[in-house]
C-alpha positions in Angstrom: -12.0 116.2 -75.3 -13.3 117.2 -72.0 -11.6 118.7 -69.5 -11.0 118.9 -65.3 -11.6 122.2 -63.8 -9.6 123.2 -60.6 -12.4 126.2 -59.2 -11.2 126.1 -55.9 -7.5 125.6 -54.0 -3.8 126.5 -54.7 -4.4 126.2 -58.6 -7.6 127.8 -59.3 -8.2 128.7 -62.9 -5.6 125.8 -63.7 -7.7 123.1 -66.4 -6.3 119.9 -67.6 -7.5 117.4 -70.6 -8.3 114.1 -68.9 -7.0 110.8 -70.2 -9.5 108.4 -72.7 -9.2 105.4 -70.4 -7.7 106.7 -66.8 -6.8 109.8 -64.9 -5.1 109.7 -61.7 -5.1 113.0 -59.5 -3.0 114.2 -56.7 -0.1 115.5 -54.5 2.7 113.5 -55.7 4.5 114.5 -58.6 3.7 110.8 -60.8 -0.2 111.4 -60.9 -1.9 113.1 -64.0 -3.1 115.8 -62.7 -0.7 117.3 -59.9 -2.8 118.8 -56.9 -0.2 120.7 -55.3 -2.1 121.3 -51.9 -1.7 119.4 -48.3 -5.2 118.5 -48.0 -4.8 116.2 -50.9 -3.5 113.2 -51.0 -0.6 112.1 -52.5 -2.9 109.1 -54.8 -6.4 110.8 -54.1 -8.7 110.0 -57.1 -9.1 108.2 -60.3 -10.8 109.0 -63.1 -12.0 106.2 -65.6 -13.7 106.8 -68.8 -16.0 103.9 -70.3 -17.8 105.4 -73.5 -19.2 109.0 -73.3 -19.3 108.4 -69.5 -16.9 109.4 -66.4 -16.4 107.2 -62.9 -14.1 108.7 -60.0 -12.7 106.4 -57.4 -11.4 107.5 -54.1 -8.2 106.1 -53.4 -8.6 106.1 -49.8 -7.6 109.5 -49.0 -7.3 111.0 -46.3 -9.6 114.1 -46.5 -11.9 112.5 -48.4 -13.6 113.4 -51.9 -17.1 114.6 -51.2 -19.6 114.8 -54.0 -23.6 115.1 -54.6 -23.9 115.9 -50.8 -21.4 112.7 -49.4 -18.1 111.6 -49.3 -18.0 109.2 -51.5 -16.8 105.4 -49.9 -13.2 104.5 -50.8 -12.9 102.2 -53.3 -16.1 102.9 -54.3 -16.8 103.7 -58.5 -19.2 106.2 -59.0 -20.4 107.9 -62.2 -20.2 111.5 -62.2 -21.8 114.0 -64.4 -19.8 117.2 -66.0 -21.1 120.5 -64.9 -21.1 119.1 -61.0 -18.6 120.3 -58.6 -16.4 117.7 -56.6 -14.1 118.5 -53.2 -11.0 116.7 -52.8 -10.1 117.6 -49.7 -10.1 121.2 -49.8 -9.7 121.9 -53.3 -12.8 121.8 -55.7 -12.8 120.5 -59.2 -14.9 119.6 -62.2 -15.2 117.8 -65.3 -16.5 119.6 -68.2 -18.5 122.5 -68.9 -21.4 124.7 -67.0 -18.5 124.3 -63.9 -18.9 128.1 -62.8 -22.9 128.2 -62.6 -22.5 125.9 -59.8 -19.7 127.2 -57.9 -20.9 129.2 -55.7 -24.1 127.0 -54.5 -21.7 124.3 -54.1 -19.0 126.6 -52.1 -21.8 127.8 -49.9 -23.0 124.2 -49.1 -19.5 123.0 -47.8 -18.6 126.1 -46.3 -15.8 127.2 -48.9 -14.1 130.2 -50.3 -12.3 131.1 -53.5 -9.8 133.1 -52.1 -7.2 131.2 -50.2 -6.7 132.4 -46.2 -4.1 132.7 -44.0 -5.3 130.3 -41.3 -4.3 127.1 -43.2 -4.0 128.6 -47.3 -7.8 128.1 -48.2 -10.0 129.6 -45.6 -11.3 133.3 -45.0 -14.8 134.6 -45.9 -17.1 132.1 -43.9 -14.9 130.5 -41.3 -16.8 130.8 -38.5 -19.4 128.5 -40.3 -20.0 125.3 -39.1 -18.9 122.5 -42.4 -16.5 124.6 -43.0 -14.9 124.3 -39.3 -15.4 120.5 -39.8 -13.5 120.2 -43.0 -10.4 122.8 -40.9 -11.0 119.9 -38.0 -10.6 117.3 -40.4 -7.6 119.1 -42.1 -5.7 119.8 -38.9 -5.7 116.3 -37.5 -4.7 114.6 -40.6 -1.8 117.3 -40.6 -0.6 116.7 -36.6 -1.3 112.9 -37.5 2.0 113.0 -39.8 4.1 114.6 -37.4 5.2 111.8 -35.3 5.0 113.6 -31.9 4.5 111.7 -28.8 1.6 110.3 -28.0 0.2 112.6 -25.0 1.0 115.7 -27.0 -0.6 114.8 -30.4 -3.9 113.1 -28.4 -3.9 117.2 -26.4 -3.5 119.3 -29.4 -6.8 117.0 -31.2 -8.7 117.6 -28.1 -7.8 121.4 -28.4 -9.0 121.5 -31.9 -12.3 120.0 -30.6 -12.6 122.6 -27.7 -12.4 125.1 -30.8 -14.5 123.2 -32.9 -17.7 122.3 -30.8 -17.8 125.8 -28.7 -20.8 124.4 -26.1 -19.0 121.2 -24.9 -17.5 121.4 -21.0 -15.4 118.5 -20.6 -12.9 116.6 -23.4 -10.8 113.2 -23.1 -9.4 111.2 -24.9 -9.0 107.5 -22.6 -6.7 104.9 -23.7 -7.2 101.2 -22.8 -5.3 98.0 -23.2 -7.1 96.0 -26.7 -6.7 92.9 -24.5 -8.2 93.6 -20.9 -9.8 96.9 -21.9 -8.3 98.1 -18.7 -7.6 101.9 -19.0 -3.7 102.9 -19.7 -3.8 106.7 -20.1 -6.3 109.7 -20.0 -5.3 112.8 -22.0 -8.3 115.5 -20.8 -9.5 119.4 -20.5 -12.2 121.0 -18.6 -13.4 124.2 -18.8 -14.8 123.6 -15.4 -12.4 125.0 -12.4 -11.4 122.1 -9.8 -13.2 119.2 -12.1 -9.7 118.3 -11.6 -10.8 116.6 -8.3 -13.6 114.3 -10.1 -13.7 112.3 -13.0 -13.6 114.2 -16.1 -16.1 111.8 -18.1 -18.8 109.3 -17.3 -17.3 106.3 -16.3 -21.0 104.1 -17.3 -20.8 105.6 -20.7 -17.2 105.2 -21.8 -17.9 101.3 -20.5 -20.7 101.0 -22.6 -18.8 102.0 -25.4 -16.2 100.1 -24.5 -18.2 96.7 -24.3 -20.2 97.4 -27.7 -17.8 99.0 -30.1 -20.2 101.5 -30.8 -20.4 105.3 -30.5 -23.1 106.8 -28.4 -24.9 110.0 -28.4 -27.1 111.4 -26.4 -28.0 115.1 -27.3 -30.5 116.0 -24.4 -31.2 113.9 -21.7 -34.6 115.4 -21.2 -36.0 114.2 -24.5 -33.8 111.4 -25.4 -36.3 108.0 -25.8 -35.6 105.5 -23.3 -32.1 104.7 -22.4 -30.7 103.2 -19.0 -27.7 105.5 -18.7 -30.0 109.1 -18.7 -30.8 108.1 -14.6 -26.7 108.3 -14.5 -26.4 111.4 -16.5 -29.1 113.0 -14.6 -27.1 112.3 -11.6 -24.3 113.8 -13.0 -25.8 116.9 -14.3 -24.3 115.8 -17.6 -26.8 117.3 -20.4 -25.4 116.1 -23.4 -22.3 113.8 -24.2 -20.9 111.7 -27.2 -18.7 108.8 -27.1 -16.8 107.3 -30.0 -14.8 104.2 -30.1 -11.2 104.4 -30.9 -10.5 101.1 -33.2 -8.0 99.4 -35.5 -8.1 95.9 -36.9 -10.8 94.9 -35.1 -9.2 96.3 -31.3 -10.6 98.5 -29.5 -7.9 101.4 -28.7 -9.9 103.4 -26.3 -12.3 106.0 -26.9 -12.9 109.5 -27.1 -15.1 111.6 -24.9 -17.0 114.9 -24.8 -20.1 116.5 -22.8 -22.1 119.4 -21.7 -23.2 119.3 -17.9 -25.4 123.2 -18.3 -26.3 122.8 -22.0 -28.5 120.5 -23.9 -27.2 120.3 -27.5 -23.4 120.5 -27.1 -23.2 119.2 -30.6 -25.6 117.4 -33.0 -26.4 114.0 -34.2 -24.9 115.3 -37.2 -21.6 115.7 -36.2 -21.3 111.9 -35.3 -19.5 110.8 -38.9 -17.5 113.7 -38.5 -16.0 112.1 -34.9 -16.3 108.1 -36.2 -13.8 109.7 -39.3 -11.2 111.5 -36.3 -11.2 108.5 -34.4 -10.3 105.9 -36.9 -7.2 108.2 -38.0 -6.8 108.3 -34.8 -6.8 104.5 -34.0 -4.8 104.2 -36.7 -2.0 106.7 -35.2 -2.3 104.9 -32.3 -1.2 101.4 -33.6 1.4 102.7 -35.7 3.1 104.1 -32.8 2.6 101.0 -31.2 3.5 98.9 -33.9 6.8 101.0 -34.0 7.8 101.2 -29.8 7.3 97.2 -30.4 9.7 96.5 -33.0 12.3 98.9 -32.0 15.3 96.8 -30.8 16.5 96.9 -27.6 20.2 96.6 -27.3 22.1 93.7 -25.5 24.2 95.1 -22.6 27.8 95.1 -23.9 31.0 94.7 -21.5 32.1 97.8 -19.7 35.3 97.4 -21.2 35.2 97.6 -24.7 
């Protein structure tokens, strides 16, 4: 009977005998195979047998379940083969045999350890490299996304872990508008320019465009980015580099969030787009829970002064 590896996370070493028709693995206690780690969720993956073959399912988790160089699309079925390492969230399993002689390749690729860390219980070695700082990015937001703080202080502490995250980027904001008039409600920002305080801490041309087409936009270096009718505007506004991502849920547009570079070209890369579209649809999500919730919270009827 073949059987799932855990090579990387809280239970390394631990193996379990999968199930002849389904396996389900996570957090919570009622799965299969119990995950005990915080980057996993608590119903993170299923694993179906049909014959002499094996199909996980990502059960829309929250980190993710990458495999084969992806993440793999929630919902999606997709046959795997036993020998090849798969991350759910930060923990690393396998199904099957020849599981060690790819461990390390496939630790190196995603920017892993085996020894857990003190910064947040999986990370030491190799954490100043740059998937691994994604997957921290990813892993901190999710966490703070839980916590149920208000509003301005959880929108300052994600635009804090993007300051540490993408170390050439000079401005950060995170611009809340109405999903009706797309007017703008709040602006949660940081600089690391002194007195930018006294001029608009983002593009106003770009975060419209966003806005208006409900698309991201990326512009890695003005100077050899093909034609586009907003590099006259950046040039104007010594603004080398920026990247804008909507902020939606259900179809609304919640606002959007906002980083540049106005001295260096290459702030971040095309590559850490998905990355960004993933915060900022946890984000929007956040965002119209706690709206959801100040909207149905009942507001009491005056009562007489006498009672």
């Amino acid at each position: 009977m073949t059987k799932l590896h855990i090579l990387n996370g809280p239970k390394i070493g631990r193996s379990y005998e999968l199930s002849d028709v389904a396996t389900y693995v996570g957090r919570s206690f009622d799965n299969d195979i119990q995950i005990d780690d915080k980057t996993v969720s608590r119903k993170h993956l299923k694993i179906a047998k049909r014959g002499n073959k094996y199909f996980v399912t990502d059960l829309k988790s929250h980190n993710g379940t990458f495999f084969n160089g992806n993440y793999i699309a929630p919902g999606l079925e997709l046959e795997v083969k036993e020998g090849v390492p798969i991350a759910i969230g930060l923990s690393v399993i396998c199904l099957g045999k020849g599981c060690e002689e790819q461990m390390m390749p496939f630790l190196d690729s995603i920017g892993l350890t085996q020894e857990p860390g003190e910064e947040s219980g999986i990370f030491l070695e190799h954490r100043d490299r740059t998937n691994q700082r994604k997957l921290e990015l990813l892993y901190r937001v999710s966490d703070l996304l839980t916590e149920n703080l208000p509003i301005n202080e959880t929108l300052e502490k994600i635009i804090d872990y993007i300051f540490n995250l993408l170390k050439k980027i000079d401005r950060a904001a995170i611009i809340l508008v109405d999903p009706e008039t797309e007017k703008i409600l709040d602006l949660v920002s940081r600089t690391t320019k002194p007195g930018a305080d006294t001029v608009p801490v983002y593009c106003p041309d770009v975060v419209k465009r966003v806005i208006e087409n409900r698309k991201p936009l990326v512009i890695s270096h003005h100077e050899i980015e093909e034609e586009n009718n907003l590099l006259d505007t950046l040039k104007i506004l010594n603004i080398e580099s920026v990247m804008c991502v909507p902020l939606i849920c259900s179809s609304q547009i919640m606002g959007v969030l906002y980083v540049d570079s106005l001295e260096r070209p290459f702030g971040f890369r095309r590559e850490d787009l998905p990355l960004f579209v993933d915060l900022c649809q946890r984000t929007a999500l956040a965002l119209e829970h706690a709206r959801l919730a100040f909207e149905s919270t009942p507001i009491a009827d005056e009562l007489p002064s006498d009672i």
